[in-house]
C-alpha positions as CSV (number, residue, x, y, z in Angstrom):
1,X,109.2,104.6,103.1
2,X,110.9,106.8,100.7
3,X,109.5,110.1,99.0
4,X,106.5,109.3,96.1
5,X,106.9,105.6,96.8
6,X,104.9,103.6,99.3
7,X,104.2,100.3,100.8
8,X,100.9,97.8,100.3
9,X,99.9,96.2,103.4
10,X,97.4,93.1,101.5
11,X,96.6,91.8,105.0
12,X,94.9,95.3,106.0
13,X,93.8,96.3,102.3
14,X,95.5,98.9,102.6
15,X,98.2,100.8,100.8
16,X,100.6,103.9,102.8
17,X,101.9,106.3,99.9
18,X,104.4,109.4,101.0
19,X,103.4,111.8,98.1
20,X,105.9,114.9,99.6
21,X,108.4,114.4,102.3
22,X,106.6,114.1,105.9
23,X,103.4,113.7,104.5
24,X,101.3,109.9,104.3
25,X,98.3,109.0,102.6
26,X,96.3,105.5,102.9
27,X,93.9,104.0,100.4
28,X,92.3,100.8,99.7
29,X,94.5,97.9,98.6
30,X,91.8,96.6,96.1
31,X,91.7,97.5,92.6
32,X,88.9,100.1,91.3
33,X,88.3,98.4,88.2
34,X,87.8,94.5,88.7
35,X,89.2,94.4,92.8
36,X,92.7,93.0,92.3
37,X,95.3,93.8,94.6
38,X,97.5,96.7,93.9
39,X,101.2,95.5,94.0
40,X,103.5,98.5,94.3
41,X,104.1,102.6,94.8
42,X,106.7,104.1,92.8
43,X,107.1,107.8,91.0
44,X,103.9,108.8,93.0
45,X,101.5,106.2,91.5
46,X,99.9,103.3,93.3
47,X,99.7,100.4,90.3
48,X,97.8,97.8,89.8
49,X,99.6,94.5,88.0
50,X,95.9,93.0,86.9
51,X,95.0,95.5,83.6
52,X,97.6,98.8,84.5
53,X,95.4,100.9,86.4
54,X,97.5,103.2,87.9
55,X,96.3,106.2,91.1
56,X,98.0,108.9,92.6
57,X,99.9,108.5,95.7
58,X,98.5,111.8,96.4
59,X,94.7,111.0,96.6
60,X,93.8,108.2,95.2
61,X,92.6,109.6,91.5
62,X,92.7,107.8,88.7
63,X,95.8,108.7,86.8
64,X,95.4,105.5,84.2
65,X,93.2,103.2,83.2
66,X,90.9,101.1,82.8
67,X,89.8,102.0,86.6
68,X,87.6,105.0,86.4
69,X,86.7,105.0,90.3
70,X,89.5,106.5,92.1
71,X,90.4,104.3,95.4
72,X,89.2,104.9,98.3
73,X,90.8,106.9,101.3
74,X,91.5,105.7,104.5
75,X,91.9,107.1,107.6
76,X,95.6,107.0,109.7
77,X,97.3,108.4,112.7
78,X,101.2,109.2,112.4
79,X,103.0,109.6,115.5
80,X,106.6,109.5,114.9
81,X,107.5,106.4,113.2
82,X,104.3,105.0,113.5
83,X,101.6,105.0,111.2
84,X,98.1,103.2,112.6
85,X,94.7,103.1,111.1
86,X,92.3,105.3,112.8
């Protein structure tokens, strides 16, 4: 998973983001504003193909609209080259 990108795993709703080298966030997979998927990570921004909301890869916030509800965190364990929900 390279640096400010990230990958969405739909099947777990779940999106991993690596803001900073080393370091992995997870957030919901569903949309803030009307719960479409988000499709893709790039530049540190978690975007969402249904109406351009667009988070941070960082924590979730709302970095463009429509959504006004950032998405929500969720919890995961690294260990190595793992990455597991907790």
């Amino acid at each position: 998973m390279p640096q400010g990108g990230g990958k969405v795993f739909k099947d777990k709703d779940v999106v991993v983001t690596q803001p900073a080298a080393g370091e992995f966030k997870a957030f919901s997979a569903t949309c803030t504003h009307q719960g479409c998927p988000v499709s893709s990570v790039s530049n540190n921004e978690i975007v969402c193909p249904c109406h351009g909301s667009k988070f941070s890869a960082k924590d979730g916030s709302v970095t463009n609209g429509p959504a006004a509800k950032p998405l929500a965190e969720k919890k995961i364990t690294v260990s190595g080259d793992s990455i597991t929900l907790a």
